[in-house]
Structures are given as structure tokens and as C-alpha cells.
N, C-alpha and C positions, 0 to 999 in steps of 0.2 A: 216116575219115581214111585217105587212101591212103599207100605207101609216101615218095612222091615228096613228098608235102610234109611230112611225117613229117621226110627227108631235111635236108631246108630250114631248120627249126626248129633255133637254138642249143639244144645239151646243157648240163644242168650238168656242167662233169667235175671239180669240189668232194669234199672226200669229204663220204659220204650221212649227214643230219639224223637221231638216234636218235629211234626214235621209243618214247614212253611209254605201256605197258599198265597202265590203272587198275584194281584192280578192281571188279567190277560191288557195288552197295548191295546189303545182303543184307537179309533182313526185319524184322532183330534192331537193325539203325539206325536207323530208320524210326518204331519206336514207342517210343525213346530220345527220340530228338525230337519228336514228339507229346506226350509228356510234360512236355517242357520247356514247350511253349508253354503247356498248360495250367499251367501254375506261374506263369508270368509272365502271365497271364490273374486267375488267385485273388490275383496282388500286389497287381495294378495295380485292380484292384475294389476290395480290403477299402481299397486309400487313400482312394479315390474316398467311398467310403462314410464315412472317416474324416470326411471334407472335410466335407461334405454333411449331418452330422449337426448338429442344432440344439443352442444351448448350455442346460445345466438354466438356469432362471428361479431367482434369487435375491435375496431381498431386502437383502442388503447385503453387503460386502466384507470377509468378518474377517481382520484380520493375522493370518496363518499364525505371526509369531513367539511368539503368546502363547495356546498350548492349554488349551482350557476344558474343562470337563467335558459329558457327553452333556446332562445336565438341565439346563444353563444357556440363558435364554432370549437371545437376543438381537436387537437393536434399533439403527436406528438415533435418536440423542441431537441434542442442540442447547445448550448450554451458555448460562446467561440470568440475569442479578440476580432477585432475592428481587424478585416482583413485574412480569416479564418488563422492556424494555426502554419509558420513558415517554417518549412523544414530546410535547416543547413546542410547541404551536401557539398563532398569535397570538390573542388574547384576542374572545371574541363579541363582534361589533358592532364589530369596530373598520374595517370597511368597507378602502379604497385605501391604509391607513396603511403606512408601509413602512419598515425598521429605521433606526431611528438612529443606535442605537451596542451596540454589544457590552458587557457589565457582567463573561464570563468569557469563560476561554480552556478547551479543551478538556485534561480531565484535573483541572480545575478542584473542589473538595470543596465543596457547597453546603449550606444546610441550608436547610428547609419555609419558603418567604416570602421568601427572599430575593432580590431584583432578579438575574435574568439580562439582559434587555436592555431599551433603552426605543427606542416608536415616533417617528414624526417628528409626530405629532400632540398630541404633549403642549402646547406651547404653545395651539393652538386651545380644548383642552381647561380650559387651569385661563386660560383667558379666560370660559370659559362659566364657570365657579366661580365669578371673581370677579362676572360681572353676576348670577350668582344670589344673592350674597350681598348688592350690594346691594341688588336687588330684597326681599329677605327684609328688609331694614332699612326699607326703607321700608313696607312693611304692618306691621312693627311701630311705627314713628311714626305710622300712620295709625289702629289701634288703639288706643293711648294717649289720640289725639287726640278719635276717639271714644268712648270713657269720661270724658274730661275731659268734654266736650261734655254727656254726659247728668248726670254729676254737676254741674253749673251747672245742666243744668235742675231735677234732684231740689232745690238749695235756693231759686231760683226756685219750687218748687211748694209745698216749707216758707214760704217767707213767702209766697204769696200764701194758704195756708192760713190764717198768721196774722192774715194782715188780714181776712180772710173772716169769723173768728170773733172778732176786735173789732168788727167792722162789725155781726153779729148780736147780739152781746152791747149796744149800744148801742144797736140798732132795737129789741130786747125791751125795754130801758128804756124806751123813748122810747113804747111803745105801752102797757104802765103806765101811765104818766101821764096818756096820753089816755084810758084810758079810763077812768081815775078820774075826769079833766076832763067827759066826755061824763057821767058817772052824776051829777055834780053840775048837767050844762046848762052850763058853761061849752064845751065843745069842741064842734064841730058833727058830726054823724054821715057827715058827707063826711071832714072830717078823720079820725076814727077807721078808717073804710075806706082813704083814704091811708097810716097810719101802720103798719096791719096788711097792708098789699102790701107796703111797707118790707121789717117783718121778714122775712116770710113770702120774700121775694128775699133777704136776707141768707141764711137761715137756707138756701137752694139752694146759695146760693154757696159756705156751707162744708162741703156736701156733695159740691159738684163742685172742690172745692179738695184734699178727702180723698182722693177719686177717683184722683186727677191724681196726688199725693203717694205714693198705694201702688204705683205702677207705679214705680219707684224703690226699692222696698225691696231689699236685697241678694240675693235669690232671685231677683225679677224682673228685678235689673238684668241679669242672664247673658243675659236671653231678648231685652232688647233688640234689636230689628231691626238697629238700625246695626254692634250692636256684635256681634250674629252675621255680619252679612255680613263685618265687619272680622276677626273672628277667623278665618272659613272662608280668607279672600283671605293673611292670615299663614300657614293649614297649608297651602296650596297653594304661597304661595312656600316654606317648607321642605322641602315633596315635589321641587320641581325643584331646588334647593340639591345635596339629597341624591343625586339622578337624576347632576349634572354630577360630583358627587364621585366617584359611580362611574364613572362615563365617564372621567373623566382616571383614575383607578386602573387600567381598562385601558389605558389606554396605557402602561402599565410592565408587562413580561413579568417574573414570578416563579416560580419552581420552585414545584412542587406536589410536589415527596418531597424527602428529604435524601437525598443519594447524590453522583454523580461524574458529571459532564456529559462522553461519550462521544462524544458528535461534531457538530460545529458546522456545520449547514445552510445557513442564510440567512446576509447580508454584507451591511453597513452598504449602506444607497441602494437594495436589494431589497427586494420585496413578499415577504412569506411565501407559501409554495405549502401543496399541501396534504399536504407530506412536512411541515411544522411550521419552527422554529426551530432548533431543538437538540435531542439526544437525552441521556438522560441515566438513571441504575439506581444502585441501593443495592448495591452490590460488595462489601459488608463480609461477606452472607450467599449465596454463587452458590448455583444450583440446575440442575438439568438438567431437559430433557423429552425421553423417550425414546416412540418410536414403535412400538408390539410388536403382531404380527402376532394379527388377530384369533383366531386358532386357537391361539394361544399364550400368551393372557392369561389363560386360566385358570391357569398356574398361578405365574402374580404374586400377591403379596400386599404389604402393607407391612409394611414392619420390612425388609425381603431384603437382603442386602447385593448391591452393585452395585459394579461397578469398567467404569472407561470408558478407554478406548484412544483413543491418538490419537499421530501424528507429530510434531504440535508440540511435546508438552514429553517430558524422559526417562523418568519413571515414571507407572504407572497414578495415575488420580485413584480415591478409594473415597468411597462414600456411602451411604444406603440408599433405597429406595424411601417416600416420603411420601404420595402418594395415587395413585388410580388412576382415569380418568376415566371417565365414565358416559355415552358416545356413542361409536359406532364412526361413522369416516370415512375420508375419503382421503388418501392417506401423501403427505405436505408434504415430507419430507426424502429426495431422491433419491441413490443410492450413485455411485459414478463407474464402476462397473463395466456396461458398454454393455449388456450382458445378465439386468441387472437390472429386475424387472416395477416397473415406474411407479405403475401403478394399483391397489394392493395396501389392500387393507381394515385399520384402524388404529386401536389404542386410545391414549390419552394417557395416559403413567405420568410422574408428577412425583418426580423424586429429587432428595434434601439432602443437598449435600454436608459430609463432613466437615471439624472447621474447618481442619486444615492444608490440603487437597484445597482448599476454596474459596479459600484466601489465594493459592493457585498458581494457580486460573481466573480470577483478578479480572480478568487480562490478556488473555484470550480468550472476548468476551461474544461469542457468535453461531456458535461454532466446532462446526463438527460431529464429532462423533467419535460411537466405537462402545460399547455398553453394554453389560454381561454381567452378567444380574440371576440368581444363582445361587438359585436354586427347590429346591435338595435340602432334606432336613428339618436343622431344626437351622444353618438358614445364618446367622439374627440373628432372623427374626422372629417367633419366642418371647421376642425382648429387651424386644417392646412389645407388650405383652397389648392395651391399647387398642386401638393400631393394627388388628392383625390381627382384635380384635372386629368390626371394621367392613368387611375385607375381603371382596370379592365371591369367590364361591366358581370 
């Protein structure tokens, strides 16, 4: 740039902008911050890592509000009447039949035999009853009829016996005579061979009169031809009498336990499926089923005392351990906690409840809750020597 245009150019004539001297980074800053990053490097990992980590596998969910002891086994349960839960289904053979009418209402107390509901084929049914009955009346009229029948002939065969052996008794006289006639020359010896064909066919006749007469006696009469046929054709109709009897018996659904009918399925003008009619359980005595991890059941026994957890009602339920099942299988009763193994290998422990404990489950058949079979020595089952006799080790 030369002077001249130097010249040219506006000055600022402002006064002049301070200008700021920083100082230079020195080497003691540098690894100040180096440092930091590495710290926010180890943060931002160990979360990640946090994150990233898989949840332990467990088999069930224990309320934290109720701590147990280390040696307490625990499982999860299923809450079930003395006898698990009996499902009503409509009766064998009752084919297309479909419910009539309802006989209880749910919550209903029943006892063993008693009508729960009736199908729509009852009428069809005690129609077959009645024409078996009278079918059955009439082979017994026709029975009667023949016995009547062979007893007319039995004294048909008494009198013609009788005549048989007067008719011989008078030809032997009569052949007497002649042959005292012939020894004297009055009777001719053709007559006397007449007189003696005579007898001699009498004397068949009340042999074949005799004959005739013992098939008749009261031994023989049973064997009678008529009168077997007559009697098989009467046990035949009482065989199908009895057949319809049953048959309209199914068609009235009855309780097979005494207990409390739980919940009502099927509805008047429906076929029965094959979930049954109605459900229904003996409530008077609950019991549980508890699921305990295979590696955990040795050290169940029966007699243990047990106490089960659960939201639904305020206090623990207690009971003890009743028997222990003899198959391991696959665990039916899943926890709600997402992290819990599904497919976990599984023994079946049956617990009785006690009676207060069962009068409060009566209202919660099917509930699951938690179980804690307390395994320490001395827990209850030393209370039942039997019991524990029979305990698997």
C-alpha cells in the first residue's frame, strides 16, 4: 500500500479499543482437565453398565413387609377346598341335551345327591320309562298266560291218563274172560287174539299217558319251552325298564360332594361345554398347594408350620404342611414379577389349613399367595410323629 492511498482511506479518530492480554495455558491446566474427562468417562460407564446388567432370576415375589427367617423355604401357593375344586358336567350319554332350568344359585350349600339342574330332555326320557313299563307288563301277561296254558295241559294229560288206565283195566278183564271162554271152546281163537291186541293197546296207552303227564311235574314245568321263552322275553323287558330308568336319571344333574357351588357356567337354553355346568368345593376344610423349588424340598417335611401371605386379607393365614408330592414337574403358578424363571422344576406340598385360617379362605378358592414353610428344628413337626415317619428325606 502506498502513501497516496493510505491517504484516502477514513481514519478512526475514536479513542483506541483496549485491547486484552490473556495469559498463555500453562501445563498444570491441561492435566486438570484431562482428568476431569476421565471421571466423567468412569461415570457415564459404571451407569451404562448399571443399565445393561440382567435382573437375578426368581421364583417368586416375597413382600418385603414380612421378614422370614434364612431357613424358611418358600413357594409359591394356590388356595383350594379339601378335595381341589369339582367341576359339574353334564351326565354320560346325555348327547345334544341342553339345560333346562337351574335348581341353585351360586354360593348355594348343597349336600351329595342333590338336584343341581335338570336337562331339557327329561320329558323324552320318562316317555321311554313309561313304554318300557308297559312293555314289561305285557311279557308279564304273556307269562302268566303261558303257565296258565301248560297247566290246562298238565290236567288234560291227568285225565287222559285216567282214562288210559280204565280203558286197560277193563281190556285186562275182558281178555280173562276170553280166555277162560277159549279154554272151555266157547270163544274162538281169533277172538282171543282180538281181545289181547285190545289190552295190549290199552295197556301202551297208559304208558304214553304217563309219559305225557311227567313233563308237567313241577321241576319240569320251569323247563318248559313256552314258558322259558316267556320268562327270558319278561327279563329282557326289565333289562330295558331299568336301561330308561337310568337314562332319565341323567337327565337331572346332581352334586357328587356336599360343599358350596362356586360358580355357575352353563344358562338355561345352553348345551354344556366341556368347562361342565357349575363348579362347586367343600369350604368347610380349605387347604393350600404350594409349589417348592426342587432343590428346596428336601428340607420340607410334614407337620412344618406354614404361614401364607397375601394382599387380600390383613393377617397371615397359618397351617401346616400335610403331604408332599412324589413327581417333580413344571411350576403352574407364575409370580407377577417379569423377572421371574417360568420354567422352574417343582414339587407339590399340600398344606391344612388351620380352622380359623380356613373359615377366612373360604372366600378366596383359587387365590394365589405366598408360603413360608419354616424348615428350622423344632418348627411343629415333632407335633406329628406319623407324619414326619413318612417324610421324604
Amino acid at each position: 500500500m502506498t502513501e497516496d492511498s493510505a491517504a484516502t482511506l477514513p481514519m478512526q479518530t475514536g479513542p483506541a479499543t483496549e485491547r486484552l492480554d490473556l495469559p498463555a495455558p500453562g501445563p498444570g491446566r491441561g492435566r486438570w482437565l484431562a482428568l476431569a474427562g476421565l471421571i466423567v468417562l468412569a461415570a457415564a460407564a459404571a451407569f451404562l453398565a448399571t443399565r445393561r446388567a440382567p435382573a437375578p432370576e426368581t421364583a417368586v415375589a416375597v413382600a418385603p413387609e414380612a421378614p422370614f427367617a434364612a431357613q424358611d423355604v418358600v413357594g409359591l401357593a394356590r388356595l383350594m377346598p379339601r378335595g381341589d375344586v369339582a367341576v359339574v358336567a353334564a351326565p354320560y350319554g346325555s348327547g345334544d341335551a341342553r339345560v333346562a332350568e337351574l335348581l341353585v344359585a351360586e354360593g348355594a350349600q348343597v349336600r351329595k345327591g342333590q338336584p343341581l339342574a335338570r336337562l331339557d330332555n327329561q320329558a323324552a326320557l320318562e316317555s321311554a320309562v313309561l313304554a318300557a313299563q308297559a312293555e314289561l307288563a305285557v311279557r308279564e301277561a304273556a307269562l302268566v298266560q303261558v303257565k296258565a296254558t301248560v297247566a290246562s295241559s298238565r290236567d288234560e294229560a291227568r285225565a287222559a291218563l285216567d282214562q288210559a288206565r280204565s280203558a286197560a283195566t277193563e281190556a285186562a278183564t275182558s281178555l280173562t274172560r276170553t280166555e277162560a271162554l277159549h279154554r272151555r271152546g266157547v270163544a274162538t281163537t281169533a277172538t282171543l287174539e282180538a281181545v289181547r291186541a285190545s289190552a295190549e293197546a290199552t295197556r301202551l296207552a297208559v304208558i304214553r299217558a304217563e309219559a305225557t303227564l311227567a313233563r308237567f311235574t313241577p321241576a319240569a314245568l320251569a323247563a318248559q319251552p313256552d314258558v322259558t321263552v316267556a320268562e327270558r322275553n319278561l327279563a329282557a323287558a326289565a333289562a330295558n325298564l331299568a336301561r330308561a330308568e337310568l337314562d332319565l336319571a341323567r337327565a337331572l344333574v346332581v352334586a357328587p360332594i356336599s360343599g358350596t357351588v362356586l360358580e355357575v357356567i352353563a344358562r338355561p337354553g345352553g348345551k354344556p361345554g366341556t368347562e361342565g355346568i357349575l363348579t362347586m368345593g367343600d369350604l368347610g376344610r380349605m387347604r393350600a398347594e404350594a409349589e417348592i423349588w426342587q432343590d428346596r424340598i428336601g428340607l420340607v417335611q410334614p407337620g412344618q408350620r406354614v404361614t401364607l401371605l397375601s394382599r387380600a386379607f390383613a393377617a397371615p393365614l397359618s397351617g401346616r404342611v400335610d403331604s408332599i408330592g412324589l413327581t417333580v414337574g413344571r411350576q403352574g403358578l407364575i409370580s407377577d414379577d417379569s423377572a421371574a424363571n417360568t420354567d422352574a422344576r417343582v414339587v407339590k406340598v399340600r398344606i391344612t389349613l388351620d380352622p380359623e385360617a380356613s373359615r377366612r379362605a373360604a372366600r378366596f378358592t383359587g387365590l394365589e399367595v405366598i408360603a413360608h414353610i419354616d424348615t428350622a428344628p423344632g418348627s411343629g413337626a415333632a407335633a406329628t410323629p406319623k407324619a414326619a415317619a413318612g417324610a421324604a428325606p
